[in-house]
C-alpha positions as CSV (number, residue, x, y, z in Angstrom):
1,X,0.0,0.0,0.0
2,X,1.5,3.5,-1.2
3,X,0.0,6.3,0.8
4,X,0.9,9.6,-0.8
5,X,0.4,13.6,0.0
6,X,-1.8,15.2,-2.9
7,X,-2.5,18.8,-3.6
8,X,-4.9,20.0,-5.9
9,X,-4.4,23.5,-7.5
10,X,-6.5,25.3,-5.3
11,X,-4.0,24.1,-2.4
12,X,-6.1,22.2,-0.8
13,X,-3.6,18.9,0.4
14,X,-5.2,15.3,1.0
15,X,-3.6,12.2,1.2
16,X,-4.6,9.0,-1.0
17,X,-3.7,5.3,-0.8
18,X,-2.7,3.4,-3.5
19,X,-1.7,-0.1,-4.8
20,X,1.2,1.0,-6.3
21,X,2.9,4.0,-7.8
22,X,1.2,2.5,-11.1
23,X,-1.9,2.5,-9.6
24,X,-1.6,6.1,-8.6
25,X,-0.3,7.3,-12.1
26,X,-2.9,5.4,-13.7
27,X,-5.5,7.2,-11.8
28,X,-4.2,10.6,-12.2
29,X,-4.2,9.9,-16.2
30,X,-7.2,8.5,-16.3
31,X,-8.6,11.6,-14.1
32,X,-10.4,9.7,-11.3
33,X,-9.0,11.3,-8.6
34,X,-10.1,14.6,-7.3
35,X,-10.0,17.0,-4.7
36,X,-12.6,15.9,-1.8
37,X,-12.9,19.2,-0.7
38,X,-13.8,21.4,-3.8
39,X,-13.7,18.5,-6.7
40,X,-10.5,19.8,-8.8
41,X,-9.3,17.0,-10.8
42,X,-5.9,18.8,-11.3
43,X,-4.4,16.7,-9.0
44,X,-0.2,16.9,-7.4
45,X,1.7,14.6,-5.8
46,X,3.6,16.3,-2.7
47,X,7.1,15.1,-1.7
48,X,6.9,13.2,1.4
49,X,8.9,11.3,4.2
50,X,7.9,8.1,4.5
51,X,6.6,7.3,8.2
52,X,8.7,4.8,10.0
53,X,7.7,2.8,12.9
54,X,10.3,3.2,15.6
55,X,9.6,1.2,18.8
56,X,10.3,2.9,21.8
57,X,9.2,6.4,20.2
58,X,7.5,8.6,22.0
59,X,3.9,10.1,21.3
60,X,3.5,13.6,21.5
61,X,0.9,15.4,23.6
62,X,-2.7,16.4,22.1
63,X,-3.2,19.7,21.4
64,X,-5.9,21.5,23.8
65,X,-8.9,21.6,21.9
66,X,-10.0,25.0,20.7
67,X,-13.4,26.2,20.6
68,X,-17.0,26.2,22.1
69,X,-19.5,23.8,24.4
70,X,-21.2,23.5,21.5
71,X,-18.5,22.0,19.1
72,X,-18.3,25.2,17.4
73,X,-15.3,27.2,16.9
74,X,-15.2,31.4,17.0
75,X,-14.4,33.2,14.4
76,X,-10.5,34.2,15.8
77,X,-10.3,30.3,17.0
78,X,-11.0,29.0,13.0
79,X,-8.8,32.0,11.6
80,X,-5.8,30.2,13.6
81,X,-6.2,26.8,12.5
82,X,-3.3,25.2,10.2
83,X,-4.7,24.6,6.4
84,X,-5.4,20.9,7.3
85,X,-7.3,21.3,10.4
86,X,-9.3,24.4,8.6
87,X,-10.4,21.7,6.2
88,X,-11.1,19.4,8.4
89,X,-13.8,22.1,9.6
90,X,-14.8,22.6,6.5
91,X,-15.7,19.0,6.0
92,X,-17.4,18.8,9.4
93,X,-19.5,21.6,8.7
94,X,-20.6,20.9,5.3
95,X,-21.3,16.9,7.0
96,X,-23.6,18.8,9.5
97,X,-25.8,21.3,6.8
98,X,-26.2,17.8,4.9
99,X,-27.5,16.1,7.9
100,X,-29.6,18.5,9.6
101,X,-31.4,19.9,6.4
102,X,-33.9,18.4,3.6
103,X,-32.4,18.6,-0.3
104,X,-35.3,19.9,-2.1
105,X,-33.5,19.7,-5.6
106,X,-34.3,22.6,-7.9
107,X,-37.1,23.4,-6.5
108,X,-34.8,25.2,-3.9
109,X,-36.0,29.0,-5.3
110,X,-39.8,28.1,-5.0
111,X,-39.8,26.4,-1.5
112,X,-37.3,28.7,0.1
113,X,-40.3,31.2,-0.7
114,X,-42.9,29.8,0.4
115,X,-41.2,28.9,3.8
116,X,-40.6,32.9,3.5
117,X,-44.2,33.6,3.3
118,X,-45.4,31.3,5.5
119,X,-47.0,28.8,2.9
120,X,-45.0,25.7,3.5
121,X,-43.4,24.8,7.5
122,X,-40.5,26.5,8.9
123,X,-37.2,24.3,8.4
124,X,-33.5,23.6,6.4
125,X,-33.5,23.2,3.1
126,X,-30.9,22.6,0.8
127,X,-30.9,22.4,-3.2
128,X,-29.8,24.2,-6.5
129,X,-30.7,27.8,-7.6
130,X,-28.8,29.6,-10.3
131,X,-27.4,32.6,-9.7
132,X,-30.0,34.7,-10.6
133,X,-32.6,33.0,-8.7
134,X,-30.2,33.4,-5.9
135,X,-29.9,37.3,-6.2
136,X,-33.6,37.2,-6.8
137,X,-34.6,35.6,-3.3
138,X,-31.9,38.4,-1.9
139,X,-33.3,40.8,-3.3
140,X,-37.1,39.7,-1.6
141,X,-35.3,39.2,1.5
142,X,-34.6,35.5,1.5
143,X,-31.7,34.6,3.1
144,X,-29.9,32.3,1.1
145,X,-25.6,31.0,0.9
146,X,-24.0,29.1,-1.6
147,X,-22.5,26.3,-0.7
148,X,-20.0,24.5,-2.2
149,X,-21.1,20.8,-1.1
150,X,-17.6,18.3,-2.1
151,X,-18.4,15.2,-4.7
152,X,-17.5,12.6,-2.1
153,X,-19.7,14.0,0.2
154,X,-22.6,13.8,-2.1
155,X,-23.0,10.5,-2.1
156,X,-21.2,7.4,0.6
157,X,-17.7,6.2,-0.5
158,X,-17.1,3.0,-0.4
């Protein structure tokens, strides 16, 4: 198993495991993989030590954990975070706007009204609006945010 450090060209770094450096160059040219976070294809292999298992090595100490009660970090707490760890957030909050609201498809612009005028119930929704449907419901007063939702969270991996 060949466990390498990717980079797509936003800079977004993720590490993928592989059969063989064949394996990996066979995927990269064949365009499989692809950024989990924002879905860029053009895909980087990072130089990389390779991780050695020493016995006797020591562990080193968590890091205190940053943030809220709530599991939710403030805005100066986020701002701090190394890249990795800010995508990690990322990831987690995107998980939790999938889980806690209903994907209504493209019917996102008319439901997102009617739960504005108080014809359908109060509640998350989720779905696809172009952009001018989006700066329509702005402009009515609808609050609305684009959000980039990753490929692999879209559906389960296997």
């Amino acid at each position: 198993m060949k466990v390498l450090d990717l980079q797509c060209t936003h800079g977004h770094s993720f590490e993928g495991w592989f059969a063989s450096e064949e394996d990996y160059l066979g995927q990269l040219g064949d365009e499989l993989l692809e950024c989990p976070l924002c879905g860029d294809k053009g895909i980087a292999k990072l130089p990389s030590a390779p991780r050695l298992n020493l016995s006797g090595a020591g562990t080193a100490e968590p890091a205190p954990a940053q943030g809220r009660a709530d599991g939710l970090s403030s805005d100066a707490a986020v701002a701090s975070l190394p890249p990795a760890a800010m995508q990690a957030a990322w990831m987690q909050m995107v998980r939790r706007v999938l889980a806690q609201t209903e994907d209504v498809g493209e019917r996102f612009s008319e439901e997102a009204r009617r739960i504005h005028y108080g014809e359908s119930e109060q509640r998350g929704i989720r779905g696809q609006a172009t952009r001018e449907q989006t700066e329509e419901l702005l402009d009515e007063g609808i609050a609305v945010l684009p959000l980039p939702i990753p490929a692999g969270l879209k559906e389960p991996l296997q």
